[in-house]
N, C-alpha and C positions, 0 to 999 in steps of 0.2 A: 682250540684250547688256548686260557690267556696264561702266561707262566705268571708265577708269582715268586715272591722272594726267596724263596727253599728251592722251589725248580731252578733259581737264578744260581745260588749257592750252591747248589748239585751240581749242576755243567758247568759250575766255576771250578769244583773239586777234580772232575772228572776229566777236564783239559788237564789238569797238571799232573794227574794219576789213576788213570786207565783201570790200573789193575789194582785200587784200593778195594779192599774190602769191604761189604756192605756195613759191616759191625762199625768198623773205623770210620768210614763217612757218614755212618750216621750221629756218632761223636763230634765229628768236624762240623754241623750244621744242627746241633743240639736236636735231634728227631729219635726216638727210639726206634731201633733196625727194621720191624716190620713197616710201617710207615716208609719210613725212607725207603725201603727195597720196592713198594706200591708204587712212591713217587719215580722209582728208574726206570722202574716195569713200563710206564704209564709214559714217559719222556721216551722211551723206544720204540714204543706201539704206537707214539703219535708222530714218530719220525725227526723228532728233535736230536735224539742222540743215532746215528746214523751207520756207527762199527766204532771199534778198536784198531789201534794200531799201532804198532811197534813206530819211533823215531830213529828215524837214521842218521849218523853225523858222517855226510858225503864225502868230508874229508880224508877220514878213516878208511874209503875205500881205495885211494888209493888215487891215481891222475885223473880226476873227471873235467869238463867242461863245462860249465853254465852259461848259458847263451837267451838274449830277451829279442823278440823277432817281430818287426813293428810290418804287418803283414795288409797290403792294400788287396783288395780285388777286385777286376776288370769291370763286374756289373752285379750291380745291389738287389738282383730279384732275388725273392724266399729263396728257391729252387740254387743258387747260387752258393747263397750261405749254407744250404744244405748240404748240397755235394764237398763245400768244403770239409764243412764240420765231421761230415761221413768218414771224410778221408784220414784226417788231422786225428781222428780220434781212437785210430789203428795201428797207431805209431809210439812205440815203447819208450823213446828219447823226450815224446810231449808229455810233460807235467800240469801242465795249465797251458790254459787257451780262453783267452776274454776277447769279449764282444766290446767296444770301445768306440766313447765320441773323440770325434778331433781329426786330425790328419790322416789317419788311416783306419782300417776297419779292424785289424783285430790284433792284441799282443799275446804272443805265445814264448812260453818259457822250455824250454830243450834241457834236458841236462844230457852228454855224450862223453865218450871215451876221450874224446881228442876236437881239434879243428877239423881235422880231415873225416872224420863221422856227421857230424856239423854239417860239414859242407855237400857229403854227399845223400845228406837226406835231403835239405833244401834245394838241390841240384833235382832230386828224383822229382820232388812236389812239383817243381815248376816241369818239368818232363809230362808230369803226368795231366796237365792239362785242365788243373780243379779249379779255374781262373784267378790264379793269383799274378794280379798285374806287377807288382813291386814287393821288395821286403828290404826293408834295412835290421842289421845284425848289430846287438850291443854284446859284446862281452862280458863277461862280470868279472872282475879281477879279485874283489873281494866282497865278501856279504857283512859288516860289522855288526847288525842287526837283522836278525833270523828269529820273528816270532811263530809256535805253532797253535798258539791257542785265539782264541776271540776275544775282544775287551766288552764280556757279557754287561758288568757290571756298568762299564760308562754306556751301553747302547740299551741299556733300561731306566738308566735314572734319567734320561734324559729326555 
């Protein structure tokens, strides 16, 4: 399926508010509601719009940790990247986990209670033998820029 400008204009609406109403968004991108509710139906069923979901301001909750984990391992067959992936992807504190060119193989983003949570999950991984040769820890001390939407509109005009 190719998107077109209304599909663009729709998951442009729908980043910024979830739980607009079909009425209202179909006012926000000039479509009268049946139509447009066709065109969300249709972006759902073809896996572009993917769930809903509440935003959380991590702040709010209270002392948390953000941690980015420049993660190497020992040896690069499939079977390798598998078991990591397997493991990495069980773990409530991993947020993100990318596959990456450059000096190591993969960046993973942790958010935790504290250092000491931090430390003893990465303690357990390398414990548990999923071949991870190295990891260096970046901190986050502060995030000045936190986007959660996509910039739809510049990765189709272009």
């Amino acid at each position: 399926m190719k998107l077109d400008k209304i599909d663009i204009r729709i998951l442009c609406e729908l980043q910024k508010n979830g739980r607009i109403s079909n009425v209202e968004l179909a006012e926000l991108i000039n479509l009268s509601p049946s139509p447009c509710l066709m065109r969300v139906k249709r972006l759902q069923t073809e896996g572009f719009i993917t769930g809903y979901s509440a935003q959380i301001d991590v702040a709010k909750l209270g002392q948390t940790l953000t941690v980015f984990a420049e993660i190497t391992l020992k040896n690069h067959r499939q079977i390798d990247f598998a078991r990591f992936l397997t493991t990495i992807e069980k773990i409530d504190s991993v947020v993100e986990c990318h596959l990456v060119s450059g000096g190591y193989d993969y960046l993973v983003k942790f958010i935790t209670a504290g250092i000491s949570e931090y430390q003893a999950v990465m303690e357990r991984l390398v414990e548990m033998d999923i071949g991870i040769d190295k990891y260096f820890s970046f901190v986050v001390l502060k995030s000045p820029i936190v986007k959660s939407h996509l910039p739809l509109e510049s990765i189709f005009d272009g």
